[in-house]
PDB file of N, CA, C and O in Angstrom:
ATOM      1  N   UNK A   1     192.035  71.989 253.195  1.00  0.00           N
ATOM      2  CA  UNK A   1     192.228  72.735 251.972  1.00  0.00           C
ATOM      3  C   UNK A   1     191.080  73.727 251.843  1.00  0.00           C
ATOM      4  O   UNK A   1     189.918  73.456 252.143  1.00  0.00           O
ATOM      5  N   UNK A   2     191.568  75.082 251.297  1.00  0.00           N
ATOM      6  CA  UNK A   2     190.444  76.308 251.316  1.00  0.00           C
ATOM      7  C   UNK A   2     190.322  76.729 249.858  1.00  0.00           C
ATOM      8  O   UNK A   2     191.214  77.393 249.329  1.00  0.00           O
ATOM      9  N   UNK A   3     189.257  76.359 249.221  1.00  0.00           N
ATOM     10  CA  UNK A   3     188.725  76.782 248.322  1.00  0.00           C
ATOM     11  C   UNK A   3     188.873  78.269 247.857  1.00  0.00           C
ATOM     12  O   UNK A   3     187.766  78.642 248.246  1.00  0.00           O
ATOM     13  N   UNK A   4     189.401  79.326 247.340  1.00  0.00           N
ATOM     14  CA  UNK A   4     189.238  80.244 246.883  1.00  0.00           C
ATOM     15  C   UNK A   4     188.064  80.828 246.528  1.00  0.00           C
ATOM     16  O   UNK A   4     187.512  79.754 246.292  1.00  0.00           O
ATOM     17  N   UNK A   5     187.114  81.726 246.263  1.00  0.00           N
ATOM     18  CA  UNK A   5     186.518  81.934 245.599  1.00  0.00           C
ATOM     19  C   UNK A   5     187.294  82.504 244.271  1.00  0.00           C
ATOM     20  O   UNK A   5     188.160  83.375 244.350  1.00  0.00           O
ATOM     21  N   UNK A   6     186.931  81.982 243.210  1.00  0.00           N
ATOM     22  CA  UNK A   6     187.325  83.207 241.636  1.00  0.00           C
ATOM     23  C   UNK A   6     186.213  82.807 240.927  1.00  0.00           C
ATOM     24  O   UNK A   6     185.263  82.097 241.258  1.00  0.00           O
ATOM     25  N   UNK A   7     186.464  83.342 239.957  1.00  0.00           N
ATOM     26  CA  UNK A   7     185.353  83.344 239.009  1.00  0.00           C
ATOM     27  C   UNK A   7     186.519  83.812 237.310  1.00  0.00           C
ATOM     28  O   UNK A   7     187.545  84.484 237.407  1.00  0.00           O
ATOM     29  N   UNK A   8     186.047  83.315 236.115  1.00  0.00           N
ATOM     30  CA  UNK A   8     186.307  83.521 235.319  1.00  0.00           C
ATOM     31  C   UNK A   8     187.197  82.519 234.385  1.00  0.00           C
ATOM     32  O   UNK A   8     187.914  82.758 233.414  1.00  0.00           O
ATOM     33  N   UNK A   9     186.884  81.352 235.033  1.00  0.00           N
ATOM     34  CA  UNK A   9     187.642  80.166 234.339  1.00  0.00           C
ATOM     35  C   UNK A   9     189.146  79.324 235.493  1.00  0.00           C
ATOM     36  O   UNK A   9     189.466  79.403 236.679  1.00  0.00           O
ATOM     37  N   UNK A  10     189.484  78.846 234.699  1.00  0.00           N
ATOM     38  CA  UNK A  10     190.503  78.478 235.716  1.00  0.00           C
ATOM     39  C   UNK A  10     191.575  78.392 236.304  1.00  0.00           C
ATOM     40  O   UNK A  10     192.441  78.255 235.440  1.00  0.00           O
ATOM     41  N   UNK A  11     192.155  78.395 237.613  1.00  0.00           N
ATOM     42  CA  UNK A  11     192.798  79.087 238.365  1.00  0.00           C
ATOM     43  C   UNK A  11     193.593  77.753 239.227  1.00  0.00           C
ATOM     44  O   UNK A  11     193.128  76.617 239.329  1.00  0.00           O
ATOM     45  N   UNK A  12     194.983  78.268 239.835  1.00  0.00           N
ATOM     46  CA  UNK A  12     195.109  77.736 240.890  1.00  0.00           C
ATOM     47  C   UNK A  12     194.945  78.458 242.222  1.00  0.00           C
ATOM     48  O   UNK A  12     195.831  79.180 242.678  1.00  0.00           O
ATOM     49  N   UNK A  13     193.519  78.189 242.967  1.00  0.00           N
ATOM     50  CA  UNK A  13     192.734  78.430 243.846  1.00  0.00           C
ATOM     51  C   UNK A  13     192.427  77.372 244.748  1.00  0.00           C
ATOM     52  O   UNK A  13     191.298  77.126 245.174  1.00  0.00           O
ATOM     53  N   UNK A  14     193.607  76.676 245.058  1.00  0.00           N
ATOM     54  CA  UNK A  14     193.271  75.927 246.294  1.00  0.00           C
ATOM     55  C   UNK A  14     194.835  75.832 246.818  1.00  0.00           C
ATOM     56  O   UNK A  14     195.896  75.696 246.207  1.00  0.00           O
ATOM     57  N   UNK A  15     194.443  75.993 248.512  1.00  0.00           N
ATOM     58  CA  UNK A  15     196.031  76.815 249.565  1.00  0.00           C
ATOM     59  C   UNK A  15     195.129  76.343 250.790  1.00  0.00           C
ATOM     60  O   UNK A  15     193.921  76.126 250.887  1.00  0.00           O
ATOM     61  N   UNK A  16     196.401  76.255 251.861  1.00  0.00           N
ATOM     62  CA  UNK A  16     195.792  75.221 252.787  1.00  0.00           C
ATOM     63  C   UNK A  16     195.920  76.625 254.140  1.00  0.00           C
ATOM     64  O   UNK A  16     196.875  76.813 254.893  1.00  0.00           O
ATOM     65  N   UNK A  17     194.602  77.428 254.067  1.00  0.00           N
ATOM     66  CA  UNK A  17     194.446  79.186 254.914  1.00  0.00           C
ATOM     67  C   UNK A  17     194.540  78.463 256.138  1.00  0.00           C
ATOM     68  O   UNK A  17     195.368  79.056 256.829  1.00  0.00           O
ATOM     69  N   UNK A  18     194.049  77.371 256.801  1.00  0.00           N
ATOM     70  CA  UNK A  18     193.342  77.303 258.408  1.00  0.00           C
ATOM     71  C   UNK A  18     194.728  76.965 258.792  1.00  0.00           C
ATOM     72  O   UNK A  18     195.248  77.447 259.799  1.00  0.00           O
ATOM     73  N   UNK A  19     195.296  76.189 258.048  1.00  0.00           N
ATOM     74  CA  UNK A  19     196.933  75.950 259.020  1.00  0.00           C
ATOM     75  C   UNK A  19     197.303  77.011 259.060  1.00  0.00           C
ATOM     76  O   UNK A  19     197.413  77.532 260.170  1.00  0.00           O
ATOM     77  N   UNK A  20     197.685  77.851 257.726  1.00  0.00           N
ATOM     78  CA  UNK A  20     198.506  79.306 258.022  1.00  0.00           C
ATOM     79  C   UNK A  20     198.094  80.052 258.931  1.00  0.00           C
ATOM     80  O   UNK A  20     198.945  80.776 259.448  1.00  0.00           O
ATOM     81  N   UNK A  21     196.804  80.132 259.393  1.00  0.00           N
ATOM     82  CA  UNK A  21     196.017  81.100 260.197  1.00  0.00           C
ATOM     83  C   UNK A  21     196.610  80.430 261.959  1.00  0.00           C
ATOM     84  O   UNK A  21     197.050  81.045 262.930  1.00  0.00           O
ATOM     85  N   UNK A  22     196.451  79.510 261.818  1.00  0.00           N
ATOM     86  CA  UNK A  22     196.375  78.264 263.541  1.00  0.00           C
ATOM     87  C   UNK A  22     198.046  78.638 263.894  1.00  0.00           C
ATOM     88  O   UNK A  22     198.315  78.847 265.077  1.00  0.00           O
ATOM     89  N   UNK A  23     198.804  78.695 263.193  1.00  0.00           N
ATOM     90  CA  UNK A  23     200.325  78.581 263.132  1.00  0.00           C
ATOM     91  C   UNK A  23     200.436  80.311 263.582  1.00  0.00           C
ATOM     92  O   UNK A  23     201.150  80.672 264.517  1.00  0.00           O
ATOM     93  N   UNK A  24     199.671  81.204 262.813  1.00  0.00           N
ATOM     94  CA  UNK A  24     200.286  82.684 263.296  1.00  0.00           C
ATOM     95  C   UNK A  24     199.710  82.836 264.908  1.00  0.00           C
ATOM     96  O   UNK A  24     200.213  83.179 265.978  1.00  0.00           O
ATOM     97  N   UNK A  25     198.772  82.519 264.586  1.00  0.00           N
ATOM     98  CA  UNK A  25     197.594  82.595 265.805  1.00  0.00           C
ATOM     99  C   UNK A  25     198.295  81.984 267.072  1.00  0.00           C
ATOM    100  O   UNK A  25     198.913  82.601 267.940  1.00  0.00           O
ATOM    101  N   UNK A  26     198.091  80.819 266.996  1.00  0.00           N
ATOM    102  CA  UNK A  26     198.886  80.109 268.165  1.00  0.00           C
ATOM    103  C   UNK A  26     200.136  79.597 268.158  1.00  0.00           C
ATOM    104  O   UNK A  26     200.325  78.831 269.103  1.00  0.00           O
ATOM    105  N   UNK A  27     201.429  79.801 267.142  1.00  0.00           N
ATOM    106  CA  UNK A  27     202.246  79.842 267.114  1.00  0.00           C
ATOM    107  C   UNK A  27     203.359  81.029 267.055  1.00  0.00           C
ATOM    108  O   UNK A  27     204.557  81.040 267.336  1.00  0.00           O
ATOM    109  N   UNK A  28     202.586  81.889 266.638  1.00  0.00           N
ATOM    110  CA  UNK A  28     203.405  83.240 266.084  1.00  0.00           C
ATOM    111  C   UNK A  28     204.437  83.184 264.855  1.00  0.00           C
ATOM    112  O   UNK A  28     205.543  83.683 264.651  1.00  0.00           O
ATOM    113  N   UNK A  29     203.570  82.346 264.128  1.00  0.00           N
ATOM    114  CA  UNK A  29     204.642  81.919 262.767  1.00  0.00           C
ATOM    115  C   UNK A  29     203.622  82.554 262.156  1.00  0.00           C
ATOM    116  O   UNK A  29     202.452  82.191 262.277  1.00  0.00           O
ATOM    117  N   UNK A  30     204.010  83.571 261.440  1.00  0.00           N
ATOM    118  CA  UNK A  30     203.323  84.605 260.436  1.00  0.00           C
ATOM    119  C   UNK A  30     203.604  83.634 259.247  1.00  0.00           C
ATOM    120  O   UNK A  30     204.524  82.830 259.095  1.00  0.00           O
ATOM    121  N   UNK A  31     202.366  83.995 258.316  1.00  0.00           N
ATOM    122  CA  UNK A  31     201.987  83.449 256.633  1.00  0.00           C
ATOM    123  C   UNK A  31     203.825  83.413 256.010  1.00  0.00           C
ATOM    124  O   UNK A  31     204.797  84.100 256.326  1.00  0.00           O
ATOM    125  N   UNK A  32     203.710  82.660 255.360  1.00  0.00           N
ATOM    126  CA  UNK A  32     204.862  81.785 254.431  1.00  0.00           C
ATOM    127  C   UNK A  32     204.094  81.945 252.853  1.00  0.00           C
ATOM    128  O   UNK A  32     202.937  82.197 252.518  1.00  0.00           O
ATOM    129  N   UNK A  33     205.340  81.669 252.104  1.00  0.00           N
ATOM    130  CA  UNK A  33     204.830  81.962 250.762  1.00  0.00           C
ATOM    131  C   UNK A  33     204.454  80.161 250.545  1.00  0.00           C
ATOM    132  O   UNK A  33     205.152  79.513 249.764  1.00  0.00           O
ATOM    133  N   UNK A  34     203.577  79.646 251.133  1.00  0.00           N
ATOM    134  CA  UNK A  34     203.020  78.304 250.188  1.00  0.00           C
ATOM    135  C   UNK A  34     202.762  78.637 248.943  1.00  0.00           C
ATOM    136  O   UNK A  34     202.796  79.669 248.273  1.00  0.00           O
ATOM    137  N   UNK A  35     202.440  77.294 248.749  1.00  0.00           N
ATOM    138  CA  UNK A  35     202.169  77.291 246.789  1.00  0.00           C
ATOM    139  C   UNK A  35     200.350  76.928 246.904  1.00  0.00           C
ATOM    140  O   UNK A  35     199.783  76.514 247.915  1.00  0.00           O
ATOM    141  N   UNK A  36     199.889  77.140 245.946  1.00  0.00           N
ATOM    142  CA  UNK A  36     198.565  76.850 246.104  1.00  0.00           C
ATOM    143  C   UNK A  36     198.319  75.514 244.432  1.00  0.00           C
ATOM    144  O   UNK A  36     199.291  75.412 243.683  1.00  0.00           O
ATOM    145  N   UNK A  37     197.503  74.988 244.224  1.00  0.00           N
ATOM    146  CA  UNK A  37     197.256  74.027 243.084  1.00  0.00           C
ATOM    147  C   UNK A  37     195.992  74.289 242.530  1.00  0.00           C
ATOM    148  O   UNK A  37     195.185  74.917 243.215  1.00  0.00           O
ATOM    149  N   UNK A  38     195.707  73.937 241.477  1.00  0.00           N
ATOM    150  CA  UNK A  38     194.588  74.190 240.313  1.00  0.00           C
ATOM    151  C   UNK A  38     193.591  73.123 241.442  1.00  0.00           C
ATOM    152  O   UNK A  38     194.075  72.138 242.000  1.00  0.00           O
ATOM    153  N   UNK A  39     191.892  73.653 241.638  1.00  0.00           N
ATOM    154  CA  UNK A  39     191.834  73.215 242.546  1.00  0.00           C
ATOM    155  C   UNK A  39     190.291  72.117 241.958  1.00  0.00           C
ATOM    156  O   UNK A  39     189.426  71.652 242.701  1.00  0.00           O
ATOM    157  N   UNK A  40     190.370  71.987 240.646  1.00  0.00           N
ATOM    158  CA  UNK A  40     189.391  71.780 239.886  1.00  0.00           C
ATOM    159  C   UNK A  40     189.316  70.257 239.635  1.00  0.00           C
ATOM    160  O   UNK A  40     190.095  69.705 238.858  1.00  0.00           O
ATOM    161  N   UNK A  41     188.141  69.449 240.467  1.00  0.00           N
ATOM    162  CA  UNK A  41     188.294  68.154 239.954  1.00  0.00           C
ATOM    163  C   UNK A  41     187.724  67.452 238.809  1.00  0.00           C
ATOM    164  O   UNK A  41     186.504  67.555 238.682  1.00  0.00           O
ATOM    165  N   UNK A  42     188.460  66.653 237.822  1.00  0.00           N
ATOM    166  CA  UNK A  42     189.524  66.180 237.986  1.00  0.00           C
ATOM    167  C   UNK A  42     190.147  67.745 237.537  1.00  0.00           C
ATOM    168  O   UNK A  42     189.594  68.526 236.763  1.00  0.00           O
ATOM    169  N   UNK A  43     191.362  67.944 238.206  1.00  0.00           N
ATOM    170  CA  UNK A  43     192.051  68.946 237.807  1.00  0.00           C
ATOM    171  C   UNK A  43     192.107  69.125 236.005  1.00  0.00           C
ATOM    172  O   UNK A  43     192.171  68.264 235.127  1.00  0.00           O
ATOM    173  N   UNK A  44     192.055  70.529 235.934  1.00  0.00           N
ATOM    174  CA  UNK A  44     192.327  70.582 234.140  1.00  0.00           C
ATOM    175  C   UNK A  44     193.236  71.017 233.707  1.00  0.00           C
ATOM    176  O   UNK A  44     193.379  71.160 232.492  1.00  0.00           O
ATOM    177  N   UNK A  45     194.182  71.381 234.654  1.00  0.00           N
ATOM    178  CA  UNK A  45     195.800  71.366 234.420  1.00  0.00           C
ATOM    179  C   UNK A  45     196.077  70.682 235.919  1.00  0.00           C
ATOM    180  O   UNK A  45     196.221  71.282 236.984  1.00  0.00           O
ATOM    181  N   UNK A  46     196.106  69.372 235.696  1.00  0.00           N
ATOM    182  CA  UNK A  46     196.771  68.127 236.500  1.00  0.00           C
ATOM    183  C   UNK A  46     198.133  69.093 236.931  1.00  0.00           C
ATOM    184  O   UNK A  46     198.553  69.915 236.117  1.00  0.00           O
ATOM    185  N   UNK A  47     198.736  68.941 238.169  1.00  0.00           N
ATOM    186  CA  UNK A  47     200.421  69.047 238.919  1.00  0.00           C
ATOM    187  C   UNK A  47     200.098  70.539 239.233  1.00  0.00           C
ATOM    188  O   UNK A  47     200.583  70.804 240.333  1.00  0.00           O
ATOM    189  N   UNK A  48     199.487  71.575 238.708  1.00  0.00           N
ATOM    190  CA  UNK A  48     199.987  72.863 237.998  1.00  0.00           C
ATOM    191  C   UNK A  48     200.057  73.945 239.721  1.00  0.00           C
ATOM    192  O   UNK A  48     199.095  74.195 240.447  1.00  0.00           O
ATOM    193  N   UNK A  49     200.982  74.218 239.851  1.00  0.00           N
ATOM    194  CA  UNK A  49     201.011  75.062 241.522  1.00  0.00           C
ATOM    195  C   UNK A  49     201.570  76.200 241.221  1.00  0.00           C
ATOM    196  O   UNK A  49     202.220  76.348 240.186  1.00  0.00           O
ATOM    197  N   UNK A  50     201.360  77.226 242.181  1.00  0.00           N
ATOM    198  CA  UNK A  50     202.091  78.489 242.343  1.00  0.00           C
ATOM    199  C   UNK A  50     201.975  79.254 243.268  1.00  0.00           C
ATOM    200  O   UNK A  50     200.911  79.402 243.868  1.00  0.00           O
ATOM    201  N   UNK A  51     203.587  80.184 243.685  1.00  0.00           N
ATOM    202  CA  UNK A  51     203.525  80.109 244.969  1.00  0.00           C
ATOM    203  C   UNK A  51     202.331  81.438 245.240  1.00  0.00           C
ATOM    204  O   UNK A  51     201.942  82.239 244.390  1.00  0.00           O
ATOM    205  N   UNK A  52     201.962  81.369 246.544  1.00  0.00           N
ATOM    206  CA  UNK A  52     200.812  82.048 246.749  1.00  0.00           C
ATOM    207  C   UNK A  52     201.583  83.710 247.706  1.00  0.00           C
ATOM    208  O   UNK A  52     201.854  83.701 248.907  1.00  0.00           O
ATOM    209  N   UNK A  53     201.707  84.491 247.117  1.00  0.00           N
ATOM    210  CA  UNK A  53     201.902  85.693 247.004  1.00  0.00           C
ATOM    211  C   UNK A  53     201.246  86.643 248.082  1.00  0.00           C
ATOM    212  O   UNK A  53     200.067  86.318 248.215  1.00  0.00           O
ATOM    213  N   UNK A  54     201.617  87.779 248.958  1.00  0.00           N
ATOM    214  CA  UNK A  54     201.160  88.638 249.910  1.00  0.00           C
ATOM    215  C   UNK A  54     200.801  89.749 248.433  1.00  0.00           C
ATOM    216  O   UNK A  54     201.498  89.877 247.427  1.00  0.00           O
ATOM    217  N   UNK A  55     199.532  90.409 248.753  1.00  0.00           N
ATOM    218  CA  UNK A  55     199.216  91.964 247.837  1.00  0.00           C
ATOM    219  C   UNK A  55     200.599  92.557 248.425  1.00  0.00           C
ATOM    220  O   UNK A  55     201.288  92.082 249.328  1.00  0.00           O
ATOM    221  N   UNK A  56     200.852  93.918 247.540  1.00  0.00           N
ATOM    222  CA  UNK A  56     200.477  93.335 246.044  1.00  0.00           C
ATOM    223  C   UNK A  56     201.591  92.774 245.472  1.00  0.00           C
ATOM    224  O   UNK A  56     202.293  93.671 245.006  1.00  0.00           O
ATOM    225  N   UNK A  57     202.208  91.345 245.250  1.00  0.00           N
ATOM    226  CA  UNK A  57     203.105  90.834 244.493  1.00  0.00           C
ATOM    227  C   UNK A  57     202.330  89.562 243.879  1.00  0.00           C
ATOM    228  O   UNK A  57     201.344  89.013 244.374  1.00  0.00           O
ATOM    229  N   UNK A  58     202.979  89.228 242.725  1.00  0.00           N
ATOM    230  CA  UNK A  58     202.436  88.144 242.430  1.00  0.00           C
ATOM    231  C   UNK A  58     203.258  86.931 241.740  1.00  0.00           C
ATOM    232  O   UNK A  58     204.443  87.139 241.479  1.00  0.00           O
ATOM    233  N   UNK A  59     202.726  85.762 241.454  1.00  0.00           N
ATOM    234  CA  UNK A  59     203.896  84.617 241.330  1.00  0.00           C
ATOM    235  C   UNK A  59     204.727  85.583 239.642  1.00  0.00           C
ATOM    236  O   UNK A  59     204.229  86.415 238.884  1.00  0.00           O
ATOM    237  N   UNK A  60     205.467  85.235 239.654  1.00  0.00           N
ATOM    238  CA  UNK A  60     206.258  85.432 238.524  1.00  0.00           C
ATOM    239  C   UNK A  60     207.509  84.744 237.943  1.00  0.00           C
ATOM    240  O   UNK A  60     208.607  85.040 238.414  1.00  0.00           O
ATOM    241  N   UNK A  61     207.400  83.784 236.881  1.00  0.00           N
ATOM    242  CA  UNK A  61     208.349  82.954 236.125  1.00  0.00           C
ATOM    243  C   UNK A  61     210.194  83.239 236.500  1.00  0.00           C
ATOM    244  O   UNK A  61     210.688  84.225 235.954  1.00  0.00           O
ATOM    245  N   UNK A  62     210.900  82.574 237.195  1.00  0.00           N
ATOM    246  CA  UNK A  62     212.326  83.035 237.423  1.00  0.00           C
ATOM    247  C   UNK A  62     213.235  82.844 235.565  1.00  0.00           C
ATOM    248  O   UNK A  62     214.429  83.041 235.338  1.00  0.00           O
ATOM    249  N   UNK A  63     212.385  82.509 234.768  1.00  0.00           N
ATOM    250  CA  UNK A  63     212.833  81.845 233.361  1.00  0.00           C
ATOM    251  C   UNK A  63     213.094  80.760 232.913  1.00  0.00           C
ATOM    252  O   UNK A  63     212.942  80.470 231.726  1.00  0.00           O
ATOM    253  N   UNK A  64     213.627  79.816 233.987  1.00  0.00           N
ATOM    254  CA  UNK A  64     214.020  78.064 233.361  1.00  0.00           C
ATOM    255  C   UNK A  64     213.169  77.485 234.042  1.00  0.00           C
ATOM    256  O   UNK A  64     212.500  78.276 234.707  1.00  0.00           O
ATOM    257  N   UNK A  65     212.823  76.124 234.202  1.00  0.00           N
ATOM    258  CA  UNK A  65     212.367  74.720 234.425  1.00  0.00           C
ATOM    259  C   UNK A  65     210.654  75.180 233.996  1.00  0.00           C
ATOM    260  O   UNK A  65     210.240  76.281 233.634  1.00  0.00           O
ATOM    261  N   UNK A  66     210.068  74.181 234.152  1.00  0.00           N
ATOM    262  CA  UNK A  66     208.563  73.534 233.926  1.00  0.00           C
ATOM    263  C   UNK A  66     207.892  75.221 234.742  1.00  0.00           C
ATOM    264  O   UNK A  66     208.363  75.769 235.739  1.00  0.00           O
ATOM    265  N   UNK A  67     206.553  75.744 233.794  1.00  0.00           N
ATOM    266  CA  UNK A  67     205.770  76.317 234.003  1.00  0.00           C
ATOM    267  C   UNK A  67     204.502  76.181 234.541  1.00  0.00           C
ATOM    268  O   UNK A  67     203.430  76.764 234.376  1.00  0.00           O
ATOM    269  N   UNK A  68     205.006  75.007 235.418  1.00  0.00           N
ATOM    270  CA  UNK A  68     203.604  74.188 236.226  1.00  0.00           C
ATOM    271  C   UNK A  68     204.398  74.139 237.694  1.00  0.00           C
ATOM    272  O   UNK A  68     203.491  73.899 238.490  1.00  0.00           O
ATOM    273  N   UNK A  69     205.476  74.233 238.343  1.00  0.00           N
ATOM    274  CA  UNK A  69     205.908  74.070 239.471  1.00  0.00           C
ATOM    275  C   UNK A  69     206.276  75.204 240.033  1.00  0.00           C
ATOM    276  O   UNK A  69     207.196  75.852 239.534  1.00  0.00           O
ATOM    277  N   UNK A  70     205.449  75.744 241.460  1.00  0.00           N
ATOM    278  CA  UNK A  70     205.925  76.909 241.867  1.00  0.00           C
ATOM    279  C   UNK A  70     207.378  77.108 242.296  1.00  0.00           C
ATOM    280  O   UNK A  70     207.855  78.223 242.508  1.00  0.00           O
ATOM    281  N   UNK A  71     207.873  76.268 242.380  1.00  0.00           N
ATOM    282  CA  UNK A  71     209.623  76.613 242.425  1.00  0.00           C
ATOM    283  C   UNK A  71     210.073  77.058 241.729  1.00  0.00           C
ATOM    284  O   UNK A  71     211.217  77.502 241.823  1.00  0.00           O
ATOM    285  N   UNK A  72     209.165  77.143 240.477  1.00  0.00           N
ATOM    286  CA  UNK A  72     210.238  77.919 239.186  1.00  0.00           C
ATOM    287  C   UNK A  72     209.841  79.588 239.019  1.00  0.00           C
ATOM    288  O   UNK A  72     210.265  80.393 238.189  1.00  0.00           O
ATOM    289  N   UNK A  73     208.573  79.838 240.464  1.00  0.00           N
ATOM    290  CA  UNK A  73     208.285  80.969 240.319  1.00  0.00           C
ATOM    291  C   UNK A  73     209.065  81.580 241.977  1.00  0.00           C
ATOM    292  O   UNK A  73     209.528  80.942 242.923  1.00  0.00           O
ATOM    293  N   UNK A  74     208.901  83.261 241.701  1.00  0.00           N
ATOM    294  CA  UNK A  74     209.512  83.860 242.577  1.00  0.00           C
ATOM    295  C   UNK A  74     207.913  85.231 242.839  1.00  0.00           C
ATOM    296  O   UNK A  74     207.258  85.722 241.920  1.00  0.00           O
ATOM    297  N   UNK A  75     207.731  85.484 244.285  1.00  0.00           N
ATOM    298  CA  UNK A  75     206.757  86.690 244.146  1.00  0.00           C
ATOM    299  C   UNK A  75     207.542  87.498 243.995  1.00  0.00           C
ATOM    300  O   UNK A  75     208.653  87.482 244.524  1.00  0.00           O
ATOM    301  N   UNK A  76     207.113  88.374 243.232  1.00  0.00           N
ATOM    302  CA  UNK A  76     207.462  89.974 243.059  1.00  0.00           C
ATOM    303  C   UNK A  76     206.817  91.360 242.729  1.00  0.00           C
ATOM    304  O   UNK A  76     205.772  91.380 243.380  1.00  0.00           O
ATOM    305  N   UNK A  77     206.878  91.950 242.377  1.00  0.00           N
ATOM    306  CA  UNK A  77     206.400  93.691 242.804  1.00  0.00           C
ATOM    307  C   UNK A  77     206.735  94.156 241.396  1.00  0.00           C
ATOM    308  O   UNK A  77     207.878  93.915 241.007  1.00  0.00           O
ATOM    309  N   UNK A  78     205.675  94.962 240.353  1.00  0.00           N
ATOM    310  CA  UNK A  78     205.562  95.744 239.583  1.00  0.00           C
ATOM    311  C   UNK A  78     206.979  96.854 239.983  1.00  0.00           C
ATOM    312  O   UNK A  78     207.178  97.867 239.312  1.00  0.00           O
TER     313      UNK A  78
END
């Protein structure tokens, strides 16, 4: 698990980079939209994920289910 750097309170900033990287690298499986999780122990929003986005798109609400599970988000583009 890879720590993010952010700054400014809290985030879900933790995504698992060295597999995605090992997989393009020596697999030729280019980055996937994983989800990343609040990466803060004990977490301060416990479950809370979202999917982790290529610049520039970012997670964004599809409208129904729980606002803590990246399945309920989709990346998208301004």
């Amino acid at each position: 698990m890879v720590e993010a750097i952010c700054g400014g309170g809290v985030a879900t900033d933790q995504f698992e980079a060295l597999t995605a990287m090992a997989n393009w690298v020596e697999k030729g499986q280019g980055p996937r939209h994983d989800s990343c999780r609040c990466g803060l122990e004990p977490p301060v929003i416990p479950g809370r994920t979202r999917p982790l986005c290529a610049y520039p798109q970012f997670a964004e609400y599809k409208g129904s289910g729980s606002v803590e599970d990246a399945a309920n988000f989709a990346c998208a583009t301004q």
